[in-house]
C-alpha positions as CSV (number, residue, x, y, z in Angstrom):
1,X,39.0,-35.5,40.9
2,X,37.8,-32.5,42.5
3,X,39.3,-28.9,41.4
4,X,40.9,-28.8,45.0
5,X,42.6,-32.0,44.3
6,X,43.6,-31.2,40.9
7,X,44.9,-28.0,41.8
8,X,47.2,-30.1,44.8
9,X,48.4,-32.6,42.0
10,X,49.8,-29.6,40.2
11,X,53.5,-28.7,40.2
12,X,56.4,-27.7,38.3
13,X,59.2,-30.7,37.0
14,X,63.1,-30.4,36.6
15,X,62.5,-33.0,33.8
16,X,63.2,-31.1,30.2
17,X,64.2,-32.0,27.0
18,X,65.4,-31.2,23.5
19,X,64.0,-31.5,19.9
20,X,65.8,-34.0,18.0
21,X,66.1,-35.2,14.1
22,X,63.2,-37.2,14.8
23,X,63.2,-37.4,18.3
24,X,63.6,-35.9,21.2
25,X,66.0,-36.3,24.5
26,X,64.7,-36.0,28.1
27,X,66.4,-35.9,30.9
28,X,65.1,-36.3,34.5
29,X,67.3,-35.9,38.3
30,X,69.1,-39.1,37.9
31,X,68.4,-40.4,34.1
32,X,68.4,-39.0,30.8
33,X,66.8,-41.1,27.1
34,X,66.6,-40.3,24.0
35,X,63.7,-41.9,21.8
36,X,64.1,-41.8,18.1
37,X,61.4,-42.8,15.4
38,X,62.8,-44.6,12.8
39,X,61.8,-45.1,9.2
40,X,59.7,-48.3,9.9
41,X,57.6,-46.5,12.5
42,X,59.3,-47.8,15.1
43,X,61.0,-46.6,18.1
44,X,65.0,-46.5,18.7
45,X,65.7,-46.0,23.0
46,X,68.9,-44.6,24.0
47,X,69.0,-44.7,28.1
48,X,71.4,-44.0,30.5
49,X,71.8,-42.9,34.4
50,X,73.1,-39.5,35.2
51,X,76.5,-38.7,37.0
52,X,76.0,-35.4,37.8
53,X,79.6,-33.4,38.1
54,X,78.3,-31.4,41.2
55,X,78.2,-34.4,43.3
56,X,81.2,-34.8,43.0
57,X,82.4,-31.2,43.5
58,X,79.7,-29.4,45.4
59,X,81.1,-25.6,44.6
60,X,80.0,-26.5,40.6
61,X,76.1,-26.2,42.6
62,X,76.6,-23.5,43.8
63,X,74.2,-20.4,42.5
64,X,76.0,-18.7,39.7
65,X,78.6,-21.3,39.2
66,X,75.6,-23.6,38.3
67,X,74.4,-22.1,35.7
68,X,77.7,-22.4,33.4
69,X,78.0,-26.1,34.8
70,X,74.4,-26.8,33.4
71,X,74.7,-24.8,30.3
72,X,78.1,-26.6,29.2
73,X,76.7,-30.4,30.4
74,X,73.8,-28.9,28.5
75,X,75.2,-28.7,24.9
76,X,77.6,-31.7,25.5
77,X,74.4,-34.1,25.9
78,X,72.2,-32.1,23.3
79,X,75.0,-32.4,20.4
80,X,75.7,-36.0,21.4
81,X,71.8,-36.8,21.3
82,X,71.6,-35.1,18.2
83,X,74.3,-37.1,16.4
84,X,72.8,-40.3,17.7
85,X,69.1,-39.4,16.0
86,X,71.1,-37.9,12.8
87,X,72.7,-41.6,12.7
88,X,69.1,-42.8,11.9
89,X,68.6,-40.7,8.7
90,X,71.5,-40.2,5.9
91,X,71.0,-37.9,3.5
92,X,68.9,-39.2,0.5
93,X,71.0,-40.6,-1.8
94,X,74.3,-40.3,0.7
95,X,75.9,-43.8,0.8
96,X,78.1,-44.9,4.4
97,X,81.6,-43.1,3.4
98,X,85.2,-44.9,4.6
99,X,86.6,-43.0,7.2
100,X,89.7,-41.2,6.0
101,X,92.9,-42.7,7.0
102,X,93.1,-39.4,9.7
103,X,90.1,-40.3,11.4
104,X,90.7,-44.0,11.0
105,X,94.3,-42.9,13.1
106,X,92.7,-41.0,16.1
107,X,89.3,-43.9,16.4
108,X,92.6,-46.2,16.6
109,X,94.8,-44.3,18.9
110,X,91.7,-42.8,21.0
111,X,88.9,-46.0,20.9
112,X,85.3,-45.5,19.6
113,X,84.3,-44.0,23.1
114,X,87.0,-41.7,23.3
115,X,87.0,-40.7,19.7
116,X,83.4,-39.9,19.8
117,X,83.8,-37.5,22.9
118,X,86.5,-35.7,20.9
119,X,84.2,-35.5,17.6
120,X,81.4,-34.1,20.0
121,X,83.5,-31.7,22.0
122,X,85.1,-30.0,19.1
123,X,81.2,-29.8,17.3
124,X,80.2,-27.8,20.4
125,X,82.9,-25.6,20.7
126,X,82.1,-24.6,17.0
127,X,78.8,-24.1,17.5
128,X,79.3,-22.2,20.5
129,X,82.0,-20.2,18.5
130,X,79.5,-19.6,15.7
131,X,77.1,-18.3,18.5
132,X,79.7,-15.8,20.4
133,X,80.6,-14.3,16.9
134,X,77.0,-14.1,15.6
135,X,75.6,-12.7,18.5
136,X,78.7,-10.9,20.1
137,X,81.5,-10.1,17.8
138,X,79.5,-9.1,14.2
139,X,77.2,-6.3,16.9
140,X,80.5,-5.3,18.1
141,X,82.3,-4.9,14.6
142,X,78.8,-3.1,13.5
143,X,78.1,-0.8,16.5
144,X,81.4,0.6,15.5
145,X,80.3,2.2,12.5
146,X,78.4,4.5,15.0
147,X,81.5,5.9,16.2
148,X,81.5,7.4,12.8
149,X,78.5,9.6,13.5
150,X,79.3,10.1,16.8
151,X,81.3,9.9,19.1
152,X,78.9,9.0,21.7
153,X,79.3,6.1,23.7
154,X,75.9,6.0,24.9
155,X,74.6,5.8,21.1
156,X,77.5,3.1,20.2
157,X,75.9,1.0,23.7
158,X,72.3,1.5,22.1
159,X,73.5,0.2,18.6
160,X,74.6,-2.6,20.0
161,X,72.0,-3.8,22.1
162,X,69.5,-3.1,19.1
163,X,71.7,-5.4,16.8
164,X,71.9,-8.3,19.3
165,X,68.4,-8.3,19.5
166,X,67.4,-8.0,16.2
167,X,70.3,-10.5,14.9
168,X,68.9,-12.8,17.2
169,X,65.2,-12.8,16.2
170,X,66.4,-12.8,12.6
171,X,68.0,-15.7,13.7
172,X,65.2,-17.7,15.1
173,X,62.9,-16.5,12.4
174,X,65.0,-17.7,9.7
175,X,65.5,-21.1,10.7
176,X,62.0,-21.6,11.4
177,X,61.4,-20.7,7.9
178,X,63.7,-23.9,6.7
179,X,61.7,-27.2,5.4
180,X,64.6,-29.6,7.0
181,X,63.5,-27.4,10.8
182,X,60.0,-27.6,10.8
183,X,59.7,-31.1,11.9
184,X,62.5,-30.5,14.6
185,X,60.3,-27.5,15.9
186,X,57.5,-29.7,15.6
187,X,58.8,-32.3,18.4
188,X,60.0,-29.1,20.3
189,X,56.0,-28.6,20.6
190,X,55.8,-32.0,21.6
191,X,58.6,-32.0,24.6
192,X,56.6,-29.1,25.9
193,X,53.3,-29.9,25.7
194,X,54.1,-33.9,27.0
195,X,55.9,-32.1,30.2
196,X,52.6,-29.3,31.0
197,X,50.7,-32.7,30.8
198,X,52.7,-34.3,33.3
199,X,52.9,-30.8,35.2
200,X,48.9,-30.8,35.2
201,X,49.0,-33.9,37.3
202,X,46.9,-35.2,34.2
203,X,47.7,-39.1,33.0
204,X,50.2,-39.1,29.9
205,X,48.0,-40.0,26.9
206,X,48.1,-38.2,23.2
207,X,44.7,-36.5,23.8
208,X,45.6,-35.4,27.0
209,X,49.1,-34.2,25.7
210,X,47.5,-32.6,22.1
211,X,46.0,-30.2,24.0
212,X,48.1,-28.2,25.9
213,X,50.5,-25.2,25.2
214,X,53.2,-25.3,23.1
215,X,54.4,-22.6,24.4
216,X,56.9,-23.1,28.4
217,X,58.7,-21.0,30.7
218,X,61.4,-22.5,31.1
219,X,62.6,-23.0,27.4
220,X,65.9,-23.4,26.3
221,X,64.5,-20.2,23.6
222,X,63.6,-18.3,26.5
223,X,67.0,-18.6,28.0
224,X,69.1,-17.0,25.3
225,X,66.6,-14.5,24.9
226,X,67.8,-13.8,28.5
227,X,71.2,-14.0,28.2
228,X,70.9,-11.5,25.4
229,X,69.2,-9.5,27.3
230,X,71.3,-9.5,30.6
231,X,74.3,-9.0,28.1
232,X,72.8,-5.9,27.2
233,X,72.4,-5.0,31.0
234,X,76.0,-6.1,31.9
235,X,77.5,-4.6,29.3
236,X,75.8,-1.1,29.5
237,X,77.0,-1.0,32.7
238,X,80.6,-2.3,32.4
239,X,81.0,0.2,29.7
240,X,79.5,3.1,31.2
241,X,82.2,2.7,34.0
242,X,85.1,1.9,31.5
243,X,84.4,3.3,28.0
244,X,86.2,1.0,25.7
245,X,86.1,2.2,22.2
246,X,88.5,-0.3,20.2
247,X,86.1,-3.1,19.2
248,X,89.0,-6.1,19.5
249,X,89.3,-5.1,23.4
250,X,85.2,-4.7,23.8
251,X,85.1,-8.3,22.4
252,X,87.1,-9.6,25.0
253,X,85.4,-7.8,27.7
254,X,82.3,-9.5,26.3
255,X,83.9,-12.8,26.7
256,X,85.4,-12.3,30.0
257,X,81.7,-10.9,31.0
258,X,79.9,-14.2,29.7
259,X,80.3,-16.9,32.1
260,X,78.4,-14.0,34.9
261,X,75.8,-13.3,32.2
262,X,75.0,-17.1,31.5
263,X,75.1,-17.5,35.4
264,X,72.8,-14.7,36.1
265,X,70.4,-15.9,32.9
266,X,70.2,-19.4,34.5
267,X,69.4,-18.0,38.3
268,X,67.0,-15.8,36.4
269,X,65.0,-18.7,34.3
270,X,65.3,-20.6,37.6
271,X,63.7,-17.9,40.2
272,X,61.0,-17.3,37.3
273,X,60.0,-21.3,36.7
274,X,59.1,-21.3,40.0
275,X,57.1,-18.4,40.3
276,X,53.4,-17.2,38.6
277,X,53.2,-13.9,39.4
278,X,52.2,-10.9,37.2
279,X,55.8,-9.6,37.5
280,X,57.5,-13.0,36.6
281,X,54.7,-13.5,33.1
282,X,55.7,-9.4,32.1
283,X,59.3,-10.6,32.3
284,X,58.9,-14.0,30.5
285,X,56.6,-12.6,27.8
286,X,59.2,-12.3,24.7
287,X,60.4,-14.9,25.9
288,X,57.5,-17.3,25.4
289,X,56.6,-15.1,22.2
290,X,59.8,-16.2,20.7
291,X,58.6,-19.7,21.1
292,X,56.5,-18.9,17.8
293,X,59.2,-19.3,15.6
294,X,60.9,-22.5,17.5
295,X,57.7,-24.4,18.7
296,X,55.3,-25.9,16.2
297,X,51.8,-27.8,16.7
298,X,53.0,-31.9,16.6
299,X,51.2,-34.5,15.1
300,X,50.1,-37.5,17.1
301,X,53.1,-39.1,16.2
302,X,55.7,-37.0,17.8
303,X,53.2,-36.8,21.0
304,X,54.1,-40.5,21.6
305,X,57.3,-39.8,21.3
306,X,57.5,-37.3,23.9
307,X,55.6,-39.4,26.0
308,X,57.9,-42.6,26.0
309,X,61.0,-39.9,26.2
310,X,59.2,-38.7,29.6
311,X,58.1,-41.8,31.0
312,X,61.8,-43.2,30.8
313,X,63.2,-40.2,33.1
314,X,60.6,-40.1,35.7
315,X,61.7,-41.0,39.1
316,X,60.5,-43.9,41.2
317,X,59.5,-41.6,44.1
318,X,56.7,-38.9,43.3
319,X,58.0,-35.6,43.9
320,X,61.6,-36.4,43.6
321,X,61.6,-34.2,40.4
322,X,59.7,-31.2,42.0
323,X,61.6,-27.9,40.5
């Protein structure tokens, strides 16, 4: 292929994915699979077709809107595929445990189907509880202590930005330090390095994937860092207009100011995905620089994985997925 050629076959894919217990998740414009390998060596294929809630209510596309759509359908799908990979791997030693008579009650009243949504809904709206309090209420309740020193607002602004950032990097940095994380940040490496293959234009094989970056753009690490960051933007500027000092009520405005910051994060990551510019790889840098501590080197292994995840979600017509 010539360089000319190669340089035509390039583009950039709306197919992603997520790191799994095992496994990872893809999901392409109509179909998302999760492949899973199992003890034996072998490898466990979850399919299904995507029913996409914008289609049905055009507004939820719109810019802005979007971006909270996405991010909610986002963790719904990711926790789901995660419990369907953790069903794969107990705990050593941890034997199948009877239900309790309370859950045995709601799988009657609600069905498996049903009951399953519920278990899943109520997992992500603790861990997206967790994440508002770790990442919004504890610099809130901390940058308070500033008011002690002074009475600055501009200071107490400053303290709080610094903590979100800093919590959050602490964050990342600790959990790539734990054993049980290493192998899930491992097939993170993998999703990414199976989609710059199929990016490149190149075929999907393990050599061809092995040596690519681990490292995307369009990361899921990448957009919190954002979100943090146009938090910090948002905020500044909310509170420079309307100086709230009692931390319960600048916790609330940080709520209420959420859904615009996710939306302006997503139209962000979006605009700078499609774009390769000096500007765009200054803003992205910390970004991608995160991706140290959530993106390992895979083995072969996990390649093949990514590869089969991929291959399921692609469309029938070339170009279909173009970003």
């Amino acid at each position: 292929m010539s360089k000319q050629n190669q340089q035509q076959s390039k583009f950039k894919t709306m197919c992603g994915g997520q790191a799994l217990i095992e496994g990872i998740m893809m999901r392409g414009p109509k179909k998302q699979a999760v492949v899973v390998r199992r003890t034996d060596g072998g490898l466990e294929v979850q399919e299904k077709d995507l029913k996409l809630i914008k289609d049905r209510y055009p507004v939820l596309g719109w810019p802005l809107i979007r971006g909270v759509v996405n991010f909610a359908d986002s963790m719904y799908n990711g926790v789901t595929a995660l419990m369907y990979s953790a069903e794969f791997f107990p705990e050593d030693g941890e034997e199948e445990e009877e239900p309790s008579r309370f859950e045995a009650w709601l799988n009657e009243k609600l069905g498996n189907e049903k009951f399953t949504a519920l278990i899943t809904t109520l997992a992500v709206i603790l861990g997206l509880g967790m994440s508002i309090g770790l990442f919004f209420l504890l610099p809130t309740l901390l940058g308070t202590a500033v008011t002690v020193l002074t009475p600055s607002m501009l200071a107490r602004n400053l303290a709080e930005s610094v903590l979100k950032v800093l919590i959050f990097v602490a964050y990342l940095a600790l959990c790539s330090r734990m054993g049980e994380m290493k192998r899930v940040f491992s097939y993170h490496g993998a999703e990414h390095k199976t989609i710059f293959c199929y990016e490149a234009g190149l075929p999907l094989t393990v050599e061809n994937v092995r040596v690519q970056p681990r490292h995307h753009p369009r990361c899921g690490t990448s957009f919190l860092f954002m979100v943090i960051v146009i938090s910090i933007l948002v905020s500044t500027v909310v509170f420079a207009v309307w100086p709230v000092r009692n931390p319960f009520l600048r916790f609330l405005a940080h709520l209420a100011m959420l859904p615009v910051i996710v939306g302006i994060s997503y139209e962000f990551n979006r605009w700078a995905g499609r774009h390769d510019g000096p500007v765009t790889k200054a803003l992205t840098a910390p970004g991608l620089w995160l991706q140290n501590f959530t993106t390992f080197e895979p083995d072969d292994s996990m390649i093949e994985v990514g590869i089969r995840a991929l291959e399921l979600v692609l469309p029938e017509t070339k170009g279909e997925d173009a970003w």
